[in-house]
C-alpha positions as CSV (number, residue, x, y, z in Angstrom):
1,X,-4.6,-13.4,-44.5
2,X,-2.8,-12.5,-47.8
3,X,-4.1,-9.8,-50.1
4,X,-2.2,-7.6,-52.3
5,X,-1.8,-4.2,-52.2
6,X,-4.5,-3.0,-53.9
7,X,-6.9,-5.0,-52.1
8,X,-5.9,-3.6,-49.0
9,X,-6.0,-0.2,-50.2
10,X,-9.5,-0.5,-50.9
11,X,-10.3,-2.8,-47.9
12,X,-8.6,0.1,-45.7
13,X,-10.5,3.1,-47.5
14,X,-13.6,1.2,-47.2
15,X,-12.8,0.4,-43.3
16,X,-12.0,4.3,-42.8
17,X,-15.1,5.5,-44.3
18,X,-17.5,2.8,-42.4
19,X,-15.8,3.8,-38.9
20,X,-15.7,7.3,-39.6
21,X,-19.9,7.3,-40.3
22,X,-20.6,5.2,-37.4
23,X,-18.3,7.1,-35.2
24,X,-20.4,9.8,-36.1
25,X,-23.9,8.2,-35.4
26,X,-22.8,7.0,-31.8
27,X,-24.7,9.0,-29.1
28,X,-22.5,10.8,-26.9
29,X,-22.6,8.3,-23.9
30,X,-21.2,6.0,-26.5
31,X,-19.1,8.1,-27.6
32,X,-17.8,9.1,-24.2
33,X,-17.0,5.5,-23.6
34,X,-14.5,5.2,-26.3
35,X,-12.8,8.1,-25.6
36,X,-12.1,7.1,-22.1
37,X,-10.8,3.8,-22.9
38,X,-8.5,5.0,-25.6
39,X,-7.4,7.7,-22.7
40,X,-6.3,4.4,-20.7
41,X,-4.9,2.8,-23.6
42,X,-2.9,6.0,-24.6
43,X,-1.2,6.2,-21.0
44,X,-0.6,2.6,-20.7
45,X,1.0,2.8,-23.8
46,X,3.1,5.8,-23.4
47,X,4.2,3.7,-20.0
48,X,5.3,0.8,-22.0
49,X,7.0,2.7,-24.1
50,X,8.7,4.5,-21.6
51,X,10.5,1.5,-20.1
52,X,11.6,0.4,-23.2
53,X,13.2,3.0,-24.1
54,X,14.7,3.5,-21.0
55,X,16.2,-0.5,-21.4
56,X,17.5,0.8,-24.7
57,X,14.8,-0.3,-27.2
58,X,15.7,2.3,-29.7
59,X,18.9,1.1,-30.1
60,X,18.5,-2.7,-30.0
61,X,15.8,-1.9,-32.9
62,X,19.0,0.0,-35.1
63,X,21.2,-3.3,-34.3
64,X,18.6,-5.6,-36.0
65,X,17.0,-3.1,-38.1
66,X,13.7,-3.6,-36.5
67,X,12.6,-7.4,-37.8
68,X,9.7,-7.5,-35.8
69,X,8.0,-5.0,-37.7
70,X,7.8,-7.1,-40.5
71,X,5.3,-9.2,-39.1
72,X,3.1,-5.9,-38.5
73,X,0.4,-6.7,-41.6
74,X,-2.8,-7.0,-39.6
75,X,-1.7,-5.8,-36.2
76,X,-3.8,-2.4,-36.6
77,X,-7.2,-2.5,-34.6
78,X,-10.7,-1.4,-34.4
79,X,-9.5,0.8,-31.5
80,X,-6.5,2.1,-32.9
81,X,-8.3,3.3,-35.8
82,X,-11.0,5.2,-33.3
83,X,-7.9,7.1,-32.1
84,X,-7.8,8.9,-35.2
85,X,-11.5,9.4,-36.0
86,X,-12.3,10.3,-32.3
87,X,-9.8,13.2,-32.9
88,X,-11.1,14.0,-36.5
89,X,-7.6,13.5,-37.9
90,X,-6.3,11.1,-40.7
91,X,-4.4,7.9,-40.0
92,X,-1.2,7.9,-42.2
93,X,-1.8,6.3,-45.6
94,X,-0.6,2.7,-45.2
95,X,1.5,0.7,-47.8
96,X,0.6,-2.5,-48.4
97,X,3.2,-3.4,-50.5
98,X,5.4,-3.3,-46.8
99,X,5.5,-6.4,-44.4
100,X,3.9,-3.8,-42.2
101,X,1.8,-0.9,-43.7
102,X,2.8,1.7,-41.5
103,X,6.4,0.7,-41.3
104,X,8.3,3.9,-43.5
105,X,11.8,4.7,-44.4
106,X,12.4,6.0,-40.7
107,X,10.6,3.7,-38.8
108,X,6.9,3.4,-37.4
109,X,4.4,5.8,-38.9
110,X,2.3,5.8,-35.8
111,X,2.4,7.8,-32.4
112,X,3.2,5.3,-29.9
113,X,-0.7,6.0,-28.5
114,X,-1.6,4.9,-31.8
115,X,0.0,1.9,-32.3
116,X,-1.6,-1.6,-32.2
117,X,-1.3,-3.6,-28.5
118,X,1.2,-6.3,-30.0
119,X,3.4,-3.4,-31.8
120,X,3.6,-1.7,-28.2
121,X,3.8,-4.9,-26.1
122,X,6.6,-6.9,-27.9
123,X,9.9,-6.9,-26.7
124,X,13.1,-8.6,-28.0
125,X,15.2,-10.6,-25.6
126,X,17.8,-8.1,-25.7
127,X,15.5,-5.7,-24.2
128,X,13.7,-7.7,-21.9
129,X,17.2,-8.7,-20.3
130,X,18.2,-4.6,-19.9
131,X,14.6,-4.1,-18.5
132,X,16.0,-6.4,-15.0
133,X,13.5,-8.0,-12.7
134,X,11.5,-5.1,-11.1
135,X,10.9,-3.0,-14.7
136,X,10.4,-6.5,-16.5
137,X,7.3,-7.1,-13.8
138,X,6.1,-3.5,-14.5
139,X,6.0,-4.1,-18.1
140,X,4.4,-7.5,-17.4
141,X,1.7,-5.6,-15.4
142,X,1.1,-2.9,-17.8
143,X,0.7,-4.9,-21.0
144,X,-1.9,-7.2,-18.9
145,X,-3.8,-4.2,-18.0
146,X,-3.4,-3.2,-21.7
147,X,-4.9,-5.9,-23.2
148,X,-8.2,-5.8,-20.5
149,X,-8.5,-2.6,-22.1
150,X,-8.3,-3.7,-25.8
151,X,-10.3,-6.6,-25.1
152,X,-13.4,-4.6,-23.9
153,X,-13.5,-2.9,-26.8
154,X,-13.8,-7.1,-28.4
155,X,-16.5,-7.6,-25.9
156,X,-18.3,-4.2,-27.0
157,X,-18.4,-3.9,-30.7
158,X,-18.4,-6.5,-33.5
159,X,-15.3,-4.7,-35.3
160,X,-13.0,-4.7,-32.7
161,X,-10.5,-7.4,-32.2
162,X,-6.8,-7.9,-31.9
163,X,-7.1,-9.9,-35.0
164,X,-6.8,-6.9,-37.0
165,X,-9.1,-4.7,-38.8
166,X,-9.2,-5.6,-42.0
167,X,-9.2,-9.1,-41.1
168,X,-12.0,-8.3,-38.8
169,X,-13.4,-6.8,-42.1
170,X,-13.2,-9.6,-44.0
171,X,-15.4,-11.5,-41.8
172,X,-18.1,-8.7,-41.2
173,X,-18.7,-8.9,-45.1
174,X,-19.9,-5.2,-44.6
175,X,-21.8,-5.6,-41.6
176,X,-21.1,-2.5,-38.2
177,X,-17.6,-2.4,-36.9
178,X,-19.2,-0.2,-34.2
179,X,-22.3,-3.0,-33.4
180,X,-22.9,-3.7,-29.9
181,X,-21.7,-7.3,-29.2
């Protein structure tokens, strides 16, 4: 999808408000549910993160200057959004002018809980060879379990997707995010 920046400013605004209302009109059960799942996909997250940075992610990012984040357009999620309207905060203000809107002058804009499953789950061959065999399997394992969890959330609301959200948005045409499948 290609859309210039202004487009996906207002597409995001509009995205942010619609979640943030229906958020709101979930009953608590509902509620409940999401805030358990984005407990699991928080941990599983910080795990991933956790091995690479102990295979020396950091660093291999510095060497290349991070390239993979500039295919981040449309990574963000249904779900990753919900982290930040569970915990009545504000997502960071994305630029759309960037490969990847939440990609500033420092790096990634995002918590690692808050980052979208292919932003958490992709690793470089450089860092996939300093994981070795038995912390390769781990990371292997987690990100499968990962993306069970991220794809119950496709399987429970009409929103959610690892498409993207605004291109999830797109194809709603103003319809729920938070619409039971």
């Amino acid at each position: 999808m290609t859309y210039d920046a202004q487009h996906g400013r207002r597409l995001w605004h509009n995205c942010l408000a619609a979640v943030k209302q229906e958020y709101q009109a979930l009953n608590l059960r509902e509620q409940a549910w999401i805030t358990d799942r984005l407990s699991r996909i928080a941990e599983l997250q910080k795990q991933l993160n956790d091995l690479f940075i102990d295979a020396g992610g950091p660093q291999a990012c510095r060497q290349c200057f991070g390239v993979c984040c500039d295919c981040g357009r449309n990574h963000f999620t249904l779900a990753n959004l919900l982290t930040f309207v569970r915990a009545g905060r504000q997502p960071p203000e994305p630029d759309f002018s960037r490969p990847c809107p939440f990609l500033g002058e420092e790096g990634c804009l995002l918590e690692v809980t808050q980052r979208p499953f292919n932003c958490v789950t992709y690793i470089c061959e450089p860092v996939l060879e300093s994981l070795g065999h038995e912390k390769g399997e781990t990371f292997l394992r987690l990100e499968k379990i990962l993306h069970s969890h991220y794809l119950a959330f496709d399987r429970r609301y009409t929103g959610a997707g690892l498409c993207g959200l605004l291109i999830r948005a797109e194809r709603l045409a103003g319809r729920p995010f938070l619409a039971p499948v």
